[in-house]
C-alpha positions as CSV (number, residue, x, y, z in Angstrom):
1,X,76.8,50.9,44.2
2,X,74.0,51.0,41.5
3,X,71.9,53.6,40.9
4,X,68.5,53.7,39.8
5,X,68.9,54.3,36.3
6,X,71.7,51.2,36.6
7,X,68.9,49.2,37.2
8,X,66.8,49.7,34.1
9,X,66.4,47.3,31.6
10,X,65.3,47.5,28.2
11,X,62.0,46.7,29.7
12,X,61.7,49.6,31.4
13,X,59.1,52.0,30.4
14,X,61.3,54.9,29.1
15,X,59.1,57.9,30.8
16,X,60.9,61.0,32.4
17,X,60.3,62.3,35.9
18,X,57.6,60.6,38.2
19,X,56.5,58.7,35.7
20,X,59.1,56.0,35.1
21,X,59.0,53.0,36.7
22,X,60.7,49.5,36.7
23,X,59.3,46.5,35.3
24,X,58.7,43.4,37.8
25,X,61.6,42.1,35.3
26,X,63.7,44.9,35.8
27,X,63.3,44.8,40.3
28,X,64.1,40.6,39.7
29,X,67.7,41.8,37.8
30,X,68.1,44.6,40.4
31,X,67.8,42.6,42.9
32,X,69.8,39.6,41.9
33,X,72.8,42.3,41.3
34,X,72.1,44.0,44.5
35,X,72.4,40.6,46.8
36,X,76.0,40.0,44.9
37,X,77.2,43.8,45.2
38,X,77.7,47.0,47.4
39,X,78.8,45.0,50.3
40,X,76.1,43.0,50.6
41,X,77.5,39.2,50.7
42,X,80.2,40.1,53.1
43,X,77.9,42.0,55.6
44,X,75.5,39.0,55.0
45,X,77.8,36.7,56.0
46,X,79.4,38.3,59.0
47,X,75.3,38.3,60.5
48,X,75.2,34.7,59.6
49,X,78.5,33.9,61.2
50,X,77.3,35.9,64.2
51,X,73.9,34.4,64.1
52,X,74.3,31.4,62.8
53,X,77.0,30.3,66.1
54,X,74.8,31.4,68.7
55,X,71.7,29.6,66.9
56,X,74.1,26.6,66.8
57,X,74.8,27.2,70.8
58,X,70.9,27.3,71.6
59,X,69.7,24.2,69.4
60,X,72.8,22.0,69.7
61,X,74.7,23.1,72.4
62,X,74.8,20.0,74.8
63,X,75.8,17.9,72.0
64,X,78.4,20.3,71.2
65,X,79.9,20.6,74.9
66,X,79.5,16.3,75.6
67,X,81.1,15.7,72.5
68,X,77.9,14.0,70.8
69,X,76.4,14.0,67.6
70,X,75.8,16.8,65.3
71,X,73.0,17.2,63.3
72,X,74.8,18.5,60.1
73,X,71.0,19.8,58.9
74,X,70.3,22.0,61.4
75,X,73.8,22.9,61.7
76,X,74.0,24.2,58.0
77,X,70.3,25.8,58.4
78,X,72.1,27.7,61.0
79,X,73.9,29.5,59.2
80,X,72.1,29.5,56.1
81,X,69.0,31.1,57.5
82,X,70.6,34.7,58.7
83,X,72.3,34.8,55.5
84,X,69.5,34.4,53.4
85,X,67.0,36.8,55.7
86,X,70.1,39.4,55.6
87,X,70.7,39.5,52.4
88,X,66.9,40.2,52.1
89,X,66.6,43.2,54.2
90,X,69.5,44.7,52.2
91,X,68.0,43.9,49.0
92,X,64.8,44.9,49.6
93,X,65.6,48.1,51.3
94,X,68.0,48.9,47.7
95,X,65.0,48.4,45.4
96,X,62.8,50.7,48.1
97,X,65.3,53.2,47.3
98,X,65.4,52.4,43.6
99,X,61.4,52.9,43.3
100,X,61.9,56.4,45.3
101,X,64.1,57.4,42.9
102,X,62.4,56.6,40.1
103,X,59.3,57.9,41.0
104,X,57.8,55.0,41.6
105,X,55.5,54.0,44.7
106,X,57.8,54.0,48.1
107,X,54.5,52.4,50.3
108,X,52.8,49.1,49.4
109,X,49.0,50.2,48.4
110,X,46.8,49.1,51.4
């Protein structure tokens, strides 16, 4: 797993304590290399098996059961869908760590 300090980029501000932070740069790198590690494609994938089938079930289920035509679009945004939201979740909850352990903000300004 990456750590915080992994994450840092040479455009990071190089503070100590509370008062580093990462770059909107450095969160796009981080979280590029957090949706490809940690676990995160295969857990990803398992949801948008899971998901994915029964989505298939609801939306093209009669076809499915009479032996009719499948629409290969919806089909394929099935699956894609619950992978992509998954693999959000994850991400986004690895930079939320990331910024709590830099110091940085952990709650969106209101």
């Amino acid at each position: 797993m990456l750590s915080a300090a992994g994450v840092r980029g040479a455009g990071a501000r190089n503070l100590s304590g509370s008062e580093q932070h990462l770059t909107t740069a450095d969160q796009i790198a981080a979280g590029f290399r957090y949706a490809v590690s940690g676990g995160v494609p295969q857990r990803a994938l398992v949801v948008a098996l899971v998901v994915g089938t029964i989505l298939n079930l609801i939306n093209q289920g009669d076809a499915l059961l009479a032996g009719g035509p499948i629409d290969l679009p919806k089909l394929l945004l099935n699956y894609i869908v619950p992978y992509c939201v998954s693999t959000y979740g994850a991400v986004s909850y690895r930079l939320h760590l990331a910024r709590g352990q830099t110091g940085g903000e952990t709650e969106r300004p209101r």
